[in-house]
py3Dmol code that shows the C-alpha trace and the ligand (Angstrom):
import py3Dmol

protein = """\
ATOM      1  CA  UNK A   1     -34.833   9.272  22.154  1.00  0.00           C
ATOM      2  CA  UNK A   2     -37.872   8.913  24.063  1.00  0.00           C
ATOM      3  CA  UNK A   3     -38.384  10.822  27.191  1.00  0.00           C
ATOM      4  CA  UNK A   4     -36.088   9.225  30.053  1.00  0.00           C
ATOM      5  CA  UNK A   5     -39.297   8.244  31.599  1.00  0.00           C
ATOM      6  CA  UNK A   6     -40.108   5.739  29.211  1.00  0.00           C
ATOM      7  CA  UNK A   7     -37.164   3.597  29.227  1.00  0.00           C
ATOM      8  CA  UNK A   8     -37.193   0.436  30.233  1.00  0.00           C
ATOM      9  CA  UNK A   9     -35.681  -0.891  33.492  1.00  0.00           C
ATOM     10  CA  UNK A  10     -32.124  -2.028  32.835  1.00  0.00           C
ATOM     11  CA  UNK A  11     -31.428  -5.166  34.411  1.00  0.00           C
ATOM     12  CA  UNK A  12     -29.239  -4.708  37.266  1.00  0.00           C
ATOM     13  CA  UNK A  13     -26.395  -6.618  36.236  1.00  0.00           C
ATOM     14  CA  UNK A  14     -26.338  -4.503  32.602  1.00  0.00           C
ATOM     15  CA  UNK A  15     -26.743  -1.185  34.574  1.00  0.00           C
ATOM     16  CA  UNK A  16     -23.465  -2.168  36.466  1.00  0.00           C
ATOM     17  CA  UNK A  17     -21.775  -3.242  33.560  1.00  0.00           C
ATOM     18  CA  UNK A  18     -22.972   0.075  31.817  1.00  0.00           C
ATOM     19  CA  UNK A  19     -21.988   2.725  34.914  1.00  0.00           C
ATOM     20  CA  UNK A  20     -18.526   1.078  35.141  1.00  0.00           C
ATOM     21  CA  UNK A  21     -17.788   1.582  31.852  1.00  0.00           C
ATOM     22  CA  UNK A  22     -14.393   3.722  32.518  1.00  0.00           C
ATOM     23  CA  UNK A  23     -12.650   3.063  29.405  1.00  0.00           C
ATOM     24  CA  UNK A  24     -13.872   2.632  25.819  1.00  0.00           C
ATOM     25  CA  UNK A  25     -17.453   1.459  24.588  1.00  0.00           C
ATOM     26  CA  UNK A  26     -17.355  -0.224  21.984  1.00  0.00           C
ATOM     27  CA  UNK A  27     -20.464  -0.646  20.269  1.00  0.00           C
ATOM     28  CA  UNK A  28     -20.785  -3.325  17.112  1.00  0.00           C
ATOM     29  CA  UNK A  29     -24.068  -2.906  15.509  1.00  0.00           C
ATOM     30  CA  UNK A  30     -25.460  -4.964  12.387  1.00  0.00           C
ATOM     31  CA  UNK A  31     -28.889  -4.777   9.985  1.00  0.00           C
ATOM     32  CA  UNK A  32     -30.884  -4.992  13.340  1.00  0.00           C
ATOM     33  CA  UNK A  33     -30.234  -1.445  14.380  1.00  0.00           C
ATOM     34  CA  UNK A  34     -31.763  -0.231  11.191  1.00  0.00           C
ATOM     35  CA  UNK A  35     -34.871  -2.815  11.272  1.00  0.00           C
ATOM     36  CA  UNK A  36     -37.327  -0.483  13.340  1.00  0.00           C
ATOM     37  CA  UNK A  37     -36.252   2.415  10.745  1.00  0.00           C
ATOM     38  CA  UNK A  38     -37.739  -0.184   8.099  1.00  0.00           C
ATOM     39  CA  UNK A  39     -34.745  -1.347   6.501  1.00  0.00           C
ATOM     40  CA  UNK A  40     -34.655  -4.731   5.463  1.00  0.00           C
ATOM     41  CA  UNK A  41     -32.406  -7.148   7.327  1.00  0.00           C
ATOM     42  CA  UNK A  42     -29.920  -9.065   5.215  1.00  0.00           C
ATOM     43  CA  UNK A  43     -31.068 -12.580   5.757  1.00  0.00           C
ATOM     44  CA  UNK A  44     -34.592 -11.691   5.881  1.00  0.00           C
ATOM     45  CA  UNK A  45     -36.960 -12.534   3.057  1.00  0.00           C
ATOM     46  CA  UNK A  46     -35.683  -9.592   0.862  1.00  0.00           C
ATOM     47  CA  UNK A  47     -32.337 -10.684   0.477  1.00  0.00           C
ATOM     48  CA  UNK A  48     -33.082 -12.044  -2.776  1.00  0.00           C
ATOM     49  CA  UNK A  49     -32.894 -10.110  -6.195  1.00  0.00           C
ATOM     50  CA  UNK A  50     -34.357 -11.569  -9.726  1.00  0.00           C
ATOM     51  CA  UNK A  51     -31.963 -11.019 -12.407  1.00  0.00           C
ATOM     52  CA  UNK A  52     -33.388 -11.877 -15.878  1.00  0.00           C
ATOM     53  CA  UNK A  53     -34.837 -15.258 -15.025  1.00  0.00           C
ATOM     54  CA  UNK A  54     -32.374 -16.192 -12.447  1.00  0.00           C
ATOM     55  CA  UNK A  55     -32.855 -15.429  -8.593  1.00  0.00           C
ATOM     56  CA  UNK A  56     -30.210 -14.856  -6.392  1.00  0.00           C
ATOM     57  CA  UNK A  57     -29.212 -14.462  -2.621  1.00  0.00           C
ATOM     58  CA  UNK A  58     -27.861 -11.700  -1.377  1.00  0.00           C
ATOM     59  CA  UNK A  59     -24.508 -13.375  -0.834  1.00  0.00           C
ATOM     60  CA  UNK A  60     -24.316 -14.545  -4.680  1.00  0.00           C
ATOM     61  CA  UNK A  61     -24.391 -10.791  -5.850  1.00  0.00           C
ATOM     62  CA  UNK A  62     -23.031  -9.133  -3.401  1.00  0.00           C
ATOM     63  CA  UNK A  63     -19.563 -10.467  -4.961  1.00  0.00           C
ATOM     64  CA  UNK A  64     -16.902  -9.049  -7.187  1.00  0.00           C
ATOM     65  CA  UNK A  65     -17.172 -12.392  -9.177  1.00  0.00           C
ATOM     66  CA  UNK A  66     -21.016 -11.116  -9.843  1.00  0.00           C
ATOM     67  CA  UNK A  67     -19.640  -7.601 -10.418  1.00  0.00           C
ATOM     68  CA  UNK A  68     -17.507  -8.479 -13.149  1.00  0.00           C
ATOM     69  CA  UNK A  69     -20.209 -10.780 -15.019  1.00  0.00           C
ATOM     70  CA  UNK A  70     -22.970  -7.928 -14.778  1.00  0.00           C
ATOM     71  CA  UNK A  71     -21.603  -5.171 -13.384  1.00  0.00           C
ATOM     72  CA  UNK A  72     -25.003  -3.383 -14.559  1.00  0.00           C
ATOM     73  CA  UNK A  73     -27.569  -5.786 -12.485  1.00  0.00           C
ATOM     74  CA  UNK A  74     -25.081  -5.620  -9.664  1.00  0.00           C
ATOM     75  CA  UNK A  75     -25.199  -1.819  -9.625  1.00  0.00           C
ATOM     76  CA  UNK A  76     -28.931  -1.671 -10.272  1.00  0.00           C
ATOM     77  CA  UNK A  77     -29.586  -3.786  -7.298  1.00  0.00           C
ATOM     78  CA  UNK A  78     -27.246  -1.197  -5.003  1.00  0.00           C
ATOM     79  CA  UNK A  79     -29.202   1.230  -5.985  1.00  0.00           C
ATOM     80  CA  UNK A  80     -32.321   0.061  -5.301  1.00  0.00           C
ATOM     81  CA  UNK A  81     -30.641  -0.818  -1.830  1.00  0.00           C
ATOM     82  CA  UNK A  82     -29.986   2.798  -1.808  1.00  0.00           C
ATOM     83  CA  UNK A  83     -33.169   4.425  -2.458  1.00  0.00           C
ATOM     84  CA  UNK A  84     -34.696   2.047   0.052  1.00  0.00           C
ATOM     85  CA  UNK A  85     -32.013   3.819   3.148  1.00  0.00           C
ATOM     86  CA  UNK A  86     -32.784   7.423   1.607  1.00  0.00           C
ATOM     87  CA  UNK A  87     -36.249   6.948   2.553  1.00  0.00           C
ATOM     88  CA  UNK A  88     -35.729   5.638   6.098  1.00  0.00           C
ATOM     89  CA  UNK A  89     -35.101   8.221   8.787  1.00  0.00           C
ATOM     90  CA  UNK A  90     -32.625   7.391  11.533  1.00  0.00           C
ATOM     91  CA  UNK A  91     -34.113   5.744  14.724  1.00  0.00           C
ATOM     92  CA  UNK A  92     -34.700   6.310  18.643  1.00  0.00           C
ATOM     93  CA  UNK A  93     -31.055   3.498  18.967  1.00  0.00           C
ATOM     94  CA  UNK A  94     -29.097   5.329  15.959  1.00  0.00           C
ATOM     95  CA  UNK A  95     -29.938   9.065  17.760  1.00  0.00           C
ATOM     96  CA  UNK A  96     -28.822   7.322  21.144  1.00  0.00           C
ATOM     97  CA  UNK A  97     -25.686   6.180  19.950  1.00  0.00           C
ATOM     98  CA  UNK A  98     -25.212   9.660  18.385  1.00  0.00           C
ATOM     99  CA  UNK A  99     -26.063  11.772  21.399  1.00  0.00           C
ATOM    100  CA  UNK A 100     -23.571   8.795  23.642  1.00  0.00           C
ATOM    101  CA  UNK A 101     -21.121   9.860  21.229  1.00  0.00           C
ATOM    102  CA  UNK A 102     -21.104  13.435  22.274  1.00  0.00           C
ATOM    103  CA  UNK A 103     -21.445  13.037  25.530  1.00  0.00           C
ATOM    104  CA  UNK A 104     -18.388  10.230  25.971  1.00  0.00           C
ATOM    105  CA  UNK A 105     -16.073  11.742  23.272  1.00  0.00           C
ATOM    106  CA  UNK A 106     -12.952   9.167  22.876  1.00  0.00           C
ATOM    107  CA  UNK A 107     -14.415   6.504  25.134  1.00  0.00           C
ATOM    108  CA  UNK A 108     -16.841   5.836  22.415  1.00  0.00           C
ATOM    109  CA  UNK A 109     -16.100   4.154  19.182  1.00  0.00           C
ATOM    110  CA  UNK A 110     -18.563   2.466  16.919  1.00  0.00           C
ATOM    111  CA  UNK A 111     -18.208  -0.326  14.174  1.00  0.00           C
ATOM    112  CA  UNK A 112     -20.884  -0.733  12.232  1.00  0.00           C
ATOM    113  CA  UNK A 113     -21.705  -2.976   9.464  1.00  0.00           C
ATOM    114  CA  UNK A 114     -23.895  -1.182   8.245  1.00  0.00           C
ATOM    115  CA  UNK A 115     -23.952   0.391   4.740  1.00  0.00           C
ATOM    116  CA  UNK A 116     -27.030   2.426   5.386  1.00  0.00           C
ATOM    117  CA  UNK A 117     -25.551   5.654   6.161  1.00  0.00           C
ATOM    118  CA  UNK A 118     -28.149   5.873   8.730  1.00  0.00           C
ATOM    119  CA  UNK A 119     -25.878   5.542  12.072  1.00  0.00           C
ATOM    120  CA  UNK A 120     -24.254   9.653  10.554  1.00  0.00           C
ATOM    121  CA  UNK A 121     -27.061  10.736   9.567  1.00  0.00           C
ATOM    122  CA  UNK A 122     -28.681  10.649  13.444  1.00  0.00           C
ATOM    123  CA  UNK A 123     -25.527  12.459  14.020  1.00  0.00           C
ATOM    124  CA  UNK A 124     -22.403   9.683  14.911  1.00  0.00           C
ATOM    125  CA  UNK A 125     -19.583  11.362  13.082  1.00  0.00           C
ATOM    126  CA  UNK A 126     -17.360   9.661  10.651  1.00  0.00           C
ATOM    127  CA  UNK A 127     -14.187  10.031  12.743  1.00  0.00           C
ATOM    128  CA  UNK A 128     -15.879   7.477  15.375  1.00  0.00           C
ATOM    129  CA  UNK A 129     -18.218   5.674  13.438  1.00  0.00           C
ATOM    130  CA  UNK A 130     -15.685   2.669  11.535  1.00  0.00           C
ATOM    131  CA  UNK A 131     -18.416   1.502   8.192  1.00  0.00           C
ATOM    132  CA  UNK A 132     -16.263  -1.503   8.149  1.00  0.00           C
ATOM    133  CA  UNK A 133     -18.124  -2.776   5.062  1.00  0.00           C
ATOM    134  CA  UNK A 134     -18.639   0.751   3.453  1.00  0.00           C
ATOM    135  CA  UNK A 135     -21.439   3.039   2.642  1.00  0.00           C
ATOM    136  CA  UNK A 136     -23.987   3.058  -0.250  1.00  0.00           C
ATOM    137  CA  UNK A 137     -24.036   6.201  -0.982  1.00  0.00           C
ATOM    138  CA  UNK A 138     -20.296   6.342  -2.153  1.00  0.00           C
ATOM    139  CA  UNK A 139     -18.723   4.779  -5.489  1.00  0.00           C
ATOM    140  CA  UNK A 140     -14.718   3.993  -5.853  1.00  0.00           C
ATOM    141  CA  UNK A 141     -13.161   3.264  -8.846  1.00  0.00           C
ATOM    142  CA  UNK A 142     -12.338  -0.129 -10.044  1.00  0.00           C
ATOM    143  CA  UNK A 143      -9.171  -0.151 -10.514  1.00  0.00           C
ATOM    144  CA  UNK A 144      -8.488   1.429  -7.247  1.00  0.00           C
ATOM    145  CA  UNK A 145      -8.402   4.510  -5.518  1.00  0.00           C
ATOM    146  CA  UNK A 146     -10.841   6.499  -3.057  1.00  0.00           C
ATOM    147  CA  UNK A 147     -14.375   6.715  -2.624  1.00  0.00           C
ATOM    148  CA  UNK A 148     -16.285   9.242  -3.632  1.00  0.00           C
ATOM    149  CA  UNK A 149     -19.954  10.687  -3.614  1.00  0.00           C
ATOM    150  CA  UNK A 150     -22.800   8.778  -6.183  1.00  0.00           C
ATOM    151  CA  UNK A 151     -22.914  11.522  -9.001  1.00  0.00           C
ATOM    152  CA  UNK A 152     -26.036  13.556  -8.290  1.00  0.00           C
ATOM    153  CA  UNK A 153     -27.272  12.680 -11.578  1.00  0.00           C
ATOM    154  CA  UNK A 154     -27.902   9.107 -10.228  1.00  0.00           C
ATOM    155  CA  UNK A 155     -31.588   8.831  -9.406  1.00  0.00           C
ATOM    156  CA  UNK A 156     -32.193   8.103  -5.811  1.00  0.00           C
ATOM    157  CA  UNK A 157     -35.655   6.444  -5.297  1.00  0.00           C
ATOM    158  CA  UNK A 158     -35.469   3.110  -7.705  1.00  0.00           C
ATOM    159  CA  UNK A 159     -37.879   0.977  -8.485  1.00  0.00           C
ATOM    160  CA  UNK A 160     -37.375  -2.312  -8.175  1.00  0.00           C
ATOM    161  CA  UNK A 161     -37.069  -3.574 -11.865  1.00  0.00           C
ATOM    162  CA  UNK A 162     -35.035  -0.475 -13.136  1.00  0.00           C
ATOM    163  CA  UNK A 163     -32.493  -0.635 -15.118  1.00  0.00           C
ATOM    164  CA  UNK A 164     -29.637   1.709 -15.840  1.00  0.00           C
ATOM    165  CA  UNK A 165     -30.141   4.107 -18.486  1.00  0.00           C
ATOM    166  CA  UNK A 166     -27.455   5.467 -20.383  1.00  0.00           C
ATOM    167  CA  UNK A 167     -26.902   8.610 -18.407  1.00  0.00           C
ATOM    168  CA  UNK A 168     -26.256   6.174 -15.103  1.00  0.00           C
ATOM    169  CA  UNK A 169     -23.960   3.941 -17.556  1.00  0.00           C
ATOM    170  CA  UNK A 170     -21.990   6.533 -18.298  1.00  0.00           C
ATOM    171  CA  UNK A 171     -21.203   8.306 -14.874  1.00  0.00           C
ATOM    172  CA  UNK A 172     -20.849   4.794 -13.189  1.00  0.00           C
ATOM    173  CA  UNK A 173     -19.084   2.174 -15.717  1.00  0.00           C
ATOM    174  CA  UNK A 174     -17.222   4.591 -17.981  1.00  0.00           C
ATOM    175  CA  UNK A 175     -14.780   2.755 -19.866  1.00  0.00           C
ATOM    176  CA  UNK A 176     -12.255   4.998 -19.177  1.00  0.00           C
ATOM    177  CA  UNK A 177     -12.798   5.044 -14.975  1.00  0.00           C
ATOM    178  CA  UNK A 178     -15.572   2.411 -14.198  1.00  0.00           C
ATOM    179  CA  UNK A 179     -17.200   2.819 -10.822  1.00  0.00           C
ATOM    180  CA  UNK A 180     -17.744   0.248  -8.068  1.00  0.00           C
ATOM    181  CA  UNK A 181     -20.205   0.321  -4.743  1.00  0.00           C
ATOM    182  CA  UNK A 182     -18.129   1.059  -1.878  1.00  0.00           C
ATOM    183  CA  UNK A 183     -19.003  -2.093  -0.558  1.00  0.00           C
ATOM    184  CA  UNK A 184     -17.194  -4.590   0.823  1.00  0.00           C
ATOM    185  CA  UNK A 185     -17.843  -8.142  -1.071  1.00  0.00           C
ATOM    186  CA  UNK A 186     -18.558 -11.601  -0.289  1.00  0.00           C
ATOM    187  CA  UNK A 187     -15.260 -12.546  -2.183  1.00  0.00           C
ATOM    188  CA  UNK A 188     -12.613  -9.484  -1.229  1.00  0.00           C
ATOM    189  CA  UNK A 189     -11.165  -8.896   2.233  1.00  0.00           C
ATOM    190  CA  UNK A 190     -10.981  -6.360   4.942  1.00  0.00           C
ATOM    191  CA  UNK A 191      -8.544  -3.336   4.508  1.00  0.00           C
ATOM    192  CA  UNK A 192      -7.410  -0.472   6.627  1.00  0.00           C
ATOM    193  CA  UNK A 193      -7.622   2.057   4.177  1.00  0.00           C
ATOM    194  CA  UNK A 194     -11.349   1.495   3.585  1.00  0.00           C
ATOM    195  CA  UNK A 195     -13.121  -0.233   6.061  1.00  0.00           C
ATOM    196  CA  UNK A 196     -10.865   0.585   9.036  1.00  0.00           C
ATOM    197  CA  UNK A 197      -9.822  -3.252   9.844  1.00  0.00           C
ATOM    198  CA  UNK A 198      -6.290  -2.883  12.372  1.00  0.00           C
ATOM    199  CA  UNK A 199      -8.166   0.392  13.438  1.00  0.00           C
ATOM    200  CA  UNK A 200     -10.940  -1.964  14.568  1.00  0.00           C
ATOM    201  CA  UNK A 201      -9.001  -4.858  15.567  1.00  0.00           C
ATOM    202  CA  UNK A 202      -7.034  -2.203  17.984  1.00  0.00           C
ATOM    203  CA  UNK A 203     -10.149  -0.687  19.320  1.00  0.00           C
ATOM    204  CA  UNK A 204     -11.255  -4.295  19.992  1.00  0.00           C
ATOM    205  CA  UNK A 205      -8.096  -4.858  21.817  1.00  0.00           C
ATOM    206  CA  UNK A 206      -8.475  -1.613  24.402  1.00  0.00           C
ATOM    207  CA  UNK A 207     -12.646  -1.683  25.045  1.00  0.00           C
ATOM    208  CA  UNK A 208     -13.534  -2.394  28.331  1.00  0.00           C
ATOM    209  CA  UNK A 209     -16.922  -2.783  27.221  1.00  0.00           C
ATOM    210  CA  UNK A 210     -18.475  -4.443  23.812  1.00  0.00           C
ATOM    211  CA  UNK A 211     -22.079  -3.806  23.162  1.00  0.00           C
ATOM    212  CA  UNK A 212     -22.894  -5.977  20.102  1.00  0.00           C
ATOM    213  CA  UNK A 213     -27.046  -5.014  18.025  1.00  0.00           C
ATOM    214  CA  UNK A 214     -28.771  -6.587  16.082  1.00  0.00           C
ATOM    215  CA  UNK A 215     -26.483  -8.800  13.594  1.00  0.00           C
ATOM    216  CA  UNK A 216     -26.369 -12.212  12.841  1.00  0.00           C
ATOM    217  CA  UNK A 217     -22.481 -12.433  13.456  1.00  0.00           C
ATOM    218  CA  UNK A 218     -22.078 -14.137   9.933  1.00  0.00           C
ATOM    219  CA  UNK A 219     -18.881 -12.186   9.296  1.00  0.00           C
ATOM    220  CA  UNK A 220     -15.681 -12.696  10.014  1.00  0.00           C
ATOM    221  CA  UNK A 221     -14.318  -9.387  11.684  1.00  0.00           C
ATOM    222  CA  UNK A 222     -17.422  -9.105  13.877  1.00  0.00           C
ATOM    223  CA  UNK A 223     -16.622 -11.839  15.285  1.00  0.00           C
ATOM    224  CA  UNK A 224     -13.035 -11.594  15.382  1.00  0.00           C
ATOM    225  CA  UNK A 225     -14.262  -8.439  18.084  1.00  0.00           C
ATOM    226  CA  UNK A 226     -16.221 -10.753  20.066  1.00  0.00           C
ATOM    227  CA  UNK A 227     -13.228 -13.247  20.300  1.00  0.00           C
ATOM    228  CA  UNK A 228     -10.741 -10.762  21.057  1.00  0.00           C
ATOM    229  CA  UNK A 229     -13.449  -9.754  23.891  1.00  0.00           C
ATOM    230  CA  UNK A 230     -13.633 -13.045  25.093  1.00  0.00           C
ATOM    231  CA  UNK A 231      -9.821 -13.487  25.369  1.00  0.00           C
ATOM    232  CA  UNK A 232      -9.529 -10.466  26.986  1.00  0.00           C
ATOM    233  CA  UNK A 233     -12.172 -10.732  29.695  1.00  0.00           C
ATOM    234  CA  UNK A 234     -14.039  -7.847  27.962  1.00  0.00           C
ATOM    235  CA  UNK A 235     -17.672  -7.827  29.220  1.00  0.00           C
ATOM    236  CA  UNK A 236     -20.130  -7.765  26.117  1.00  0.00           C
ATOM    237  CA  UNK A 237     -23.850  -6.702  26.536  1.00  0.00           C
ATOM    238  CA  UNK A 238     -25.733  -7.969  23.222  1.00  0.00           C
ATOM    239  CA  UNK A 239     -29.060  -6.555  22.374  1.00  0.00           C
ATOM    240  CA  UNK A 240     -30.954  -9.312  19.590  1.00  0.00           C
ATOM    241  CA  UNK A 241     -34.114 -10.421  19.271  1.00  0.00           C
ATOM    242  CA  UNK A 242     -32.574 -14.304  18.963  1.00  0.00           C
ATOM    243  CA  UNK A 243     -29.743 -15.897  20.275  1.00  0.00           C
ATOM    244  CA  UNK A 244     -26.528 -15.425  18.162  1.00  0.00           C
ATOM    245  CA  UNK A 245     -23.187 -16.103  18.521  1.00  0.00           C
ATOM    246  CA  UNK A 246     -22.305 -13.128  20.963  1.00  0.00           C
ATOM    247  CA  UNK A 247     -25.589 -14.019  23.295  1.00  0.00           C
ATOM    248  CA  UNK A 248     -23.532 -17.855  23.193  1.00  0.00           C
ATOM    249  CA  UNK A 249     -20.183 -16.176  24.233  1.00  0.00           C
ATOM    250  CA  UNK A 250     -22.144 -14.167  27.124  1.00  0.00           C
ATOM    251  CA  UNK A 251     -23.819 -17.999  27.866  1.00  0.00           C
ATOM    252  CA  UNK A 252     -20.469 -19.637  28.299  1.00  0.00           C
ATOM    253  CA  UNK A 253     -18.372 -17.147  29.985  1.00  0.00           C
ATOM    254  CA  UNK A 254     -21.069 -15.542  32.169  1.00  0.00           C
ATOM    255  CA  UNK A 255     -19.038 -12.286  31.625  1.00  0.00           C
ATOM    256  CA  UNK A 256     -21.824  -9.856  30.029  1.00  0.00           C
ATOM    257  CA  UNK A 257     -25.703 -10.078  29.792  1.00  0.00           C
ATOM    258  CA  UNK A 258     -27.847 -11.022  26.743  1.00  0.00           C
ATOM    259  CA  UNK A 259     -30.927  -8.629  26.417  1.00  0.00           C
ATOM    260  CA  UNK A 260     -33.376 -10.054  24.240  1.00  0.00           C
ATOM    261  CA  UNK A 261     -35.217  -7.693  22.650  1.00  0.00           C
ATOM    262  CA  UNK A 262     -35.149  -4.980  19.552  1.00  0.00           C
ATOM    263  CA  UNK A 263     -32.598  -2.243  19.495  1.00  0.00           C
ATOM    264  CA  UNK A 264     -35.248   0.545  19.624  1.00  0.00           C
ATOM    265  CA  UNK A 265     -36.390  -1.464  23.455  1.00  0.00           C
ATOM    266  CA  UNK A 266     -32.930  -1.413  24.866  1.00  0.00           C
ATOM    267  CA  UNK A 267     -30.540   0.751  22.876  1.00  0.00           C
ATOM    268  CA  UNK A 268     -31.836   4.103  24.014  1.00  0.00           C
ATOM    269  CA  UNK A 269     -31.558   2.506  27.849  1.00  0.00           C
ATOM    270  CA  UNK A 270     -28.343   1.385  27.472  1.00  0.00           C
ATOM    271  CA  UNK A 271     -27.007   4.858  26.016  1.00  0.00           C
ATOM    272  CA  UNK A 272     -28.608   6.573  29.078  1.00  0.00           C
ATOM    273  CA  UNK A 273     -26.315   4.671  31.557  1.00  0.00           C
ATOM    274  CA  UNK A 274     -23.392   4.800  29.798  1.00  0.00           C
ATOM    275  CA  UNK A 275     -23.507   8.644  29.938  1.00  0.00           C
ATOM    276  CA  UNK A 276     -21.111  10.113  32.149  1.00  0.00           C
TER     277      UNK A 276
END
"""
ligand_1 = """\
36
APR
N -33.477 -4.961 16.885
C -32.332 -5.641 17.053
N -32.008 -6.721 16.307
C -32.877 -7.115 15.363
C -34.086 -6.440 15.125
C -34.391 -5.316 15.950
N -35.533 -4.629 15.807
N -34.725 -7.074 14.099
C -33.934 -8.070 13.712
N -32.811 -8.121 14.466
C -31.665 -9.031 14.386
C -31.960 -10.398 13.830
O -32.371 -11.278 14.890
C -30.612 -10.802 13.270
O -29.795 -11.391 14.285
O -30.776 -8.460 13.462
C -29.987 -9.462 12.870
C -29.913 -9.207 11.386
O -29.049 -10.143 10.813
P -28.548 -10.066 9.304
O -29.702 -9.805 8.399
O -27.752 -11.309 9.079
O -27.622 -8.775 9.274
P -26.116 -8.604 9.716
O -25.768 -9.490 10.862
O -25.900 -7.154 9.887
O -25.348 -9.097 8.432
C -23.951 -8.990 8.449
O -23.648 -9.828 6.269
O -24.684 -9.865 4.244
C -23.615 -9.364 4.942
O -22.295 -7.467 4.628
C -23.593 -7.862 4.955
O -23.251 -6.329 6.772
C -23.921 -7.523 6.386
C -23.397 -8.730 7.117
"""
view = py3Dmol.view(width=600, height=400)
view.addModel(protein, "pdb")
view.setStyle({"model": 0}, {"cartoon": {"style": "trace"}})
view.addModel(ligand_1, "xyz")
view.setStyle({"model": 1}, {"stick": {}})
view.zoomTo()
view.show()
């Protein structure tokens, strides 16, 4: 974090909002967060991925259908995805949210949507950090059954046009057990047992304060939380460069504040007055 001095000046009405924040935080955070620790965004330009002679958006691959067609590309492309997080560090708004965390205990819970494993390693522990659509670093088989590790066999940094060698084929897409990314796909749905959905939609239901970085809101449970908010009178602070669908809520209802402007600006501020 940098020193207290430096922070900006909340806005009034967000320093309120933050200071009488009795219950549970809630924090939602998307690819954003992880921008300023120079991790692409999803729907930025390097969403795309060149199979063969074919290119194809992020939300064409990221699917079981594509899974089961090339399961090899498909992997090859997580992995690159991979190496790219293993070489970012965590930033000044994922250590934040990590120190907030051990200074508010149970009246801090946060969904992220992130499957950069950056938000634990700053620190957020698993128990209150919800990876509602998984991790990369983790594999689960196929046909079922729980994560697990990447074999440390599995090459971390990866260039961009590798392929998998037969070492990699082996580990992840025996034919006995084949391996997955613990992702969650395009084409599959939210489950409790793992991406934490009714633990999320019940957090959703008891915050008394949503604080929603850096995502799009393309997704359905994301913005399930930001209806459920709504309904419930919830006060939501959002923290985006542009206007999304959350900032639009905050519009409308006038119950929250918008504050436009990058994670690593606000984050940090926002953590500091929500300390108790
Ligand atoms: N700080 C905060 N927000 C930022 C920053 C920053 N420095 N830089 C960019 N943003 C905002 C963008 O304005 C955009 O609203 O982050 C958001 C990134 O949006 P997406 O790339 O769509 O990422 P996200 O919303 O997390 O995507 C949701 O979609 O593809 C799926 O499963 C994937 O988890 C992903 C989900």
């Amino acid at each position: 974090m940098p020193p207290m001095n430096d922070l900006p000046e909340l806005p009034a009405d967000a320093r309120a909002l933050c200071e009488g924040a009795a219950g549970l935080a809630l924090w939602l955070t998307g690819a954003g967060i992880s921008a300023e620790s120079g991790v692409p965004t999803f729907r930025g330009k390097d969403g795309y991925w060149t199979v063969g002679s074919t290119n194809y958006r992020a939300e064409e691959l990221a699917t079981y259908a594509a899974f089961s067609q090339m399961p090899e590309d498909v992997w090859a492309w997580y992995l690159y995805r991979r190496g790219v997080c293993r070489g970012a560090e965590p930033n000044a708004a994922h250590r934040a949210i990590a120190e907030l965390e051990a200074a508010r205990g149970e009246r801090h819970l946060l969904v992220t949507q992130n499957v950069d494993g950056l938000h634990l390693r700053a620190g957020s522990t698993a128990a209150r950090t919800y990876e509602i659509h998984g991790n990369l670093d983790y594999a689960r088989p196929v046909a079922g059954g729980a994560r697990r590790s990447i074999p440390a066999s599995v090459e971390v940094p990866w260039a961009k046009d590798r392929a998998l060698g037969p070492a990699e084929r082996d580990v992840l897409l025996a034919d006995d057990n084949p391996l997955r990314p613990h992702v969650l796909w395009f084409d599959e749905s939210y489950d409790e047992a793992n991406f934490r959905f009714e633990s999320t939609l019940h957090a959703a239901s008891q915050a008394s304060l949503v604080i929603v970085v850096g995502t799009t809101g393309a997704t359905n449970l994301p913005l399930h939380i930001g209806r459920i908010a709504v309904q419930r009178g919830a006060p939501m602070i959002v923290v985006n460069p542009e206007p999304n669908p959350f900032s639009e809520w905050v519009d409308e209802t006038g119950c929250g504040v918008f504050l436009q402007g990058t994670a690593g600006e606000w984050v940090p501020a926002l953590c500091k007055h929500l300390t108790p």
